[in-house]
N, C-alpha and C positions, 0 to 999 in steps of 0.2 A: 504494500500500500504506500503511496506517494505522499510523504508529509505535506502538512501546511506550509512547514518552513519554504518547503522545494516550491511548491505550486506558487506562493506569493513572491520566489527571487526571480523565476522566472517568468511570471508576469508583468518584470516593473517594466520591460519597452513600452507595453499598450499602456502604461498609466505616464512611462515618459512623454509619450503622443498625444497624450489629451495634454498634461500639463503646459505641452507646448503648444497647443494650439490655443489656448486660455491665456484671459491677462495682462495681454501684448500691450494694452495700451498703459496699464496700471503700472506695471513696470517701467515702462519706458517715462510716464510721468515723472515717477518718484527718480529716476536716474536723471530727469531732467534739473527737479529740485534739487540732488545733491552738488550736480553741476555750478549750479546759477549760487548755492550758499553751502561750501563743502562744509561737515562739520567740525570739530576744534577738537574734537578728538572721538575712536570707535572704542567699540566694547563688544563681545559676544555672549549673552548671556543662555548656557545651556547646560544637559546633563546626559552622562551617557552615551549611548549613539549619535545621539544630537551633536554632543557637544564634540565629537569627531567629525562630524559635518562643518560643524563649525570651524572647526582648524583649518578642512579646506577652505571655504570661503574667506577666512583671513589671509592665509596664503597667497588667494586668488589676487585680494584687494590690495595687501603690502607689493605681490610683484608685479602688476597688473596698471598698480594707478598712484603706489609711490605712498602711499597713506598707512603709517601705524595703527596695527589694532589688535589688542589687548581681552585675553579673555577674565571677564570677572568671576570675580574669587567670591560666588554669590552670599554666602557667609555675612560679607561684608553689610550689604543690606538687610537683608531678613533675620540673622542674630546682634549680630555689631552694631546696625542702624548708623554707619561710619555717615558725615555729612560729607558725600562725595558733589562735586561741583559737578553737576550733567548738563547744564544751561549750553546748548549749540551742539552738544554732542551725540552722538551714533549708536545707538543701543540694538543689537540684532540680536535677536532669539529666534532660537529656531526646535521643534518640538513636535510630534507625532502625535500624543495627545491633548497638549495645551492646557492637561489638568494642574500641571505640579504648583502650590504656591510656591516652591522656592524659584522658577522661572517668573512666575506670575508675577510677585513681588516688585523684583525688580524693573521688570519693564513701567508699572507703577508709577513705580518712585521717579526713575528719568521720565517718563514721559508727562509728569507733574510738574517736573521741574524744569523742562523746557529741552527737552533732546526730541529727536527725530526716534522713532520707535518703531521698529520693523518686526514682523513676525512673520518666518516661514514656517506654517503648521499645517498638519492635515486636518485637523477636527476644525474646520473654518467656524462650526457654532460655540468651541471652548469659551472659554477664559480667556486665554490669554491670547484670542484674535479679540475680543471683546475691547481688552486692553489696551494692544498696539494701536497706534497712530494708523499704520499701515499693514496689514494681515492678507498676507499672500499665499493663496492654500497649495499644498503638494500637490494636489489629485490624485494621490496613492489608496485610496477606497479604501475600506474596510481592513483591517490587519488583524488579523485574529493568531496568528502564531505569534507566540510572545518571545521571541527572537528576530528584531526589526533587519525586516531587509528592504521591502521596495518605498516603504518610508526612508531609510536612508537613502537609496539612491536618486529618488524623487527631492531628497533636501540638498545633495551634491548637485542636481541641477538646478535648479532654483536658486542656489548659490550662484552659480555661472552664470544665468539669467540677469539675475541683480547685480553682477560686478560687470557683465558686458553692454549692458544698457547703464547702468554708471559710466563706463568706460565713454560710451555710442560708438563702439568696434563694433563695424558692420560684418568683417570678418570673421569674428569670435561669435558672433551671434549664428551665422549660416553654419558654422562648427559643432556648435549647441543644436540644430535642427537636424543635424545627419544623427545625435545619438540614439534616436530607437534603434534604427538598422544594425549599429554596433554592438548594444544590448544584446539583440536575436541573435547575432553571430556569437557575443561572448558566451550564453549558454549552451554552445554544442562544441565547446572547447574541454578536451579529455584532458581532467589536472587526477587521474585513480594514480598515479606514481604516488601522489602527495597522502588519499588517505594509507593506501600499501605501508607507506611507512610510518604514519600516523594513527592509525586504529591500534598497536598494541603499546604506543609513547601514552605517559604520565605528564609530561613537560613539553617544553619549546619555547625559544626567542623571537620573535618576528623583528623582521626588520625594515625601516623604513628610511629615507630622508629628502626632504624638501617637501616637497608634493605628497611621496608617497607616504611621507610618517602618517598621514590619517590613514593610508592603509592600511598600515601596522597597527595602530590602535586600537582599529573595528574589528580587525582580522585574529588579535589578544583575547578580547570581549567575548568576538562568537565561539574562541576557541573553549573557553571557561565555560561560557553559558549553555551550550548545548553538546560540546563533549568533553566536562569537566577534566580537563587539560589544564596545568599550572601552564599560563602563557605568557610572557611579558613580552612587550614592546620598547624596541627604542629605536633609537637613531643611528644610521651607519658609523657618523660623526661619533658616538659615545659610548659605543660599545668596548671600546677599548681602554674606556677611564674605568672599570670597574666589574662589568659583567662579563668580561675574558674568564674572568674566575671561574664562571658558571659552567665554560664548556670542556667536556671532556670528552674520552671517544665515541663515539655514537650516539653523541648531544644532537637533537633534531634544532634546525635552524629556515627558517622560510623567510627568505629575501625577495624583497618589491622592488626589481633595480625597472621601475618606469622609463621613458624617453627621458630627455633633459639634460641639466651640468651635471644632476648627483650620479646620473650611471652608472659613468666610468669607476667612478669610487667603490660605489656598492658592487659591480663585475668585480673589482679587485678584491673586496672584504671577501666575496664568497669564496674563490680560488683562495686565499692564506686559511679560510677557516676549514675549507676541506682538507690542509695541510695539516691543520692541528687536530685532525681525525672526525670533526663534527659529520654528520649527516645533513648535509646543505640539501635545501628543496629552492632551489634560483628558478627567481618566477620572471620572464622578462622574455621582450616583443620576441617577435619569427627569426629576427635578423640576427642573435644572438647565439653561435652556437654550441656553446657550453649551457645552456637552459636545461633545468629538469621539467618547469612547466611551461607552457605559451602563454603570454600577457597578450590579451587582445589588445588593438591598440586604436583609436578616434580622431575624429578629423585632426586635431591639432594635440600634441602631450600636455596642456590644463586638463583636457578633457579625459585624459589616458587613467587615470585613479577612477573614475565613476563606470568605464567598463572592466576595471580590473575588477574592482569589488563584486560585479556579476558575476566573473567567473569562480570567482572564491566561495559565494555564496553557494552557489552550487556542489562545489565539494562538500563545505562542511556541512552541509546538511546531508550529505552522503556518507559524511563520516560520522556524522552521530548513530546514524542507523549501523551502523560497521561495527560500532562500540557498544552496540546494544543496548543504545538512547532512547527518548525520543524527544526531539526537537523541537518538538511544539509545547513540550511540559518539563522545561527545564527543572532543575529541583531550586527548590526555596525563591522563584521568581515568581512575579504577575506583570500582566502585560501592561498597566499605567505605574509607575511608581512615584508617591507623592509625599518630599521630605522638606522637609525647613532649615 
């Protein structure tokens, strides 16, 4: 029997296709607004999945258009009540259900106190679209497996949306409309090498950097959440301040070497780390061919992280059933989680 987890990763093209058809102009307004009065400084206020969505879209917005942004330490507001100055500044949230007050909160508070207030959500009747200034929904329907997939990849566009209409890169937008097609292709992409080696591991590092560290992050998360796997994430950059300790022979390791400058770096980390006996799973494009899996790749490498994460979604939800999971009933999870 086909999980939830599988049916909802590989549905998110046809919900990428509506989202992109939706909107067009609400978007391009609000990119219009940030144009005409940029604001004095950004924030992403999120948790979770989300809030790895959100690293991309800051990514997107620091390389993209030159602009610092910082994700809040939500704490801040909703325990500390810290008197942070938001007056002219950038608050983005971004969130699948729209229930959490510790999201909620803060959008709040900045958008009381005179910031621009953005919400990319799915539940457009929440909360916290109630909230924002501006409430732009995923289009990702219904989720009922409580391990976010086409809610993530619906929030990695929607991101791009809102940094390319900020931008008005005409090119980066037409880039943005070829992703369904790349979706469809990334789930008939064979990554079984990865669970092979992963349906009888306890552990693994994933590894990421620039772009792809939110692939790391989400790909840590799913690893825990539906086949409790100790997983950690980091960055190719920092792997070598500390968690070298961690590997030793036949330490499983799954590297996102994406298009871009960090590549080459990341190609390099995995050849030294096969040296040092790990079990490297090097995830990266066709062109590549020391790869143990294929990275789908999209019109342009911004966009290259939102069909990788298709393809991976699709594994681990192959490998929770391998592990004799199931991925729709993580243990100790519910599908909205609501903290302060």
């Amino acid at each position: 029997m086909t999980s939830l987890m599988l049916k909802e990763a590989r549905s998110a093209a046809e919900h990428v296709a509506l989202q992109l058809s939706q909107d067009r102009e609400r978007y391009a307004e609000l990119g219009q607004r940030l144009r005409a009065a940029p604001p004095s400084s950004i924030l992403t206020v999120a948790r979770g999945s989300s809030d790895h969505a959100a690293n991309y879209c800051a990514y997107l917005i620091m390389a993209r258009l030159g602009r610092i942004v910082a994700s809040l330490p939500l704490s801040l507001v909703t325990l500390n009540k810290a008197p942070l100055i938001a007056r002219d500044a950038l608050a983005i949230a971004i969130s699948q259900s729209g229930q959490s007050p510790d999201v909620i909160e803060p959008i709040r508070y900045f958008r009381d106190s005179g910031a621009t207030t953005v919400a990319l959500v799915n539940d457009i009747a929440s909360p916290l679209a109630d909230t924002a200034e501006w409430a732009l929904p995923l289009h990702a329907g219904a989720e009922l497996s409580v391990a976010a997939t086409k809610s993530f990849i619906t929030s990695l566009v929607a991101a791009a949306r809102f940094t390319a209409h900020w931008q008005d890169d005409p090119a980066f937008l037409a880039a943005i409309e070829a992703l369904p097609q790349a979706l469809t292709a990334a789930t008939e992409l064979d990554w079984s090498p990865a669970i092979d080696v992963l349906a009888p591991s306890s552990r693994i590092m994933v590894v990421g950097r620039g772009i792809s560290l939110p692939l790391a992050l989400e790909s840590a998360l799913k690893f825990k959440e539906t086949s409790a796997i100790q997983a950690e994430a980091f960055s190719g950059a920092e792997i070598k301040h500390g968690p070298m300790a961690l590997i030793d022979e036949g330490y499983p390791l799954l590297i996102f070497a994406t298009r871009g400058p960090t590549q080459a770096g990341l190609l390099k980390l995995a050849d030294e780390m096969r040296g040092r006996g790990a079990k490297v799973l090097l995830a990266a494009p066709a062109d590549v061919a020391a790869r143990d899996l294929t990275l789908p790749v999209a019109a342009t490498p911004d966009l290259d992280p939102i069909v990788a994460i298709q393809a991976f979604y699709v594994m681990a939800a192959q490998l929770s059933v391998a592990r004799g999971m199931d991925p729709d009933q993580p243990r100790h999870l519910s599908k909205v989680t609501k903290t302060q």
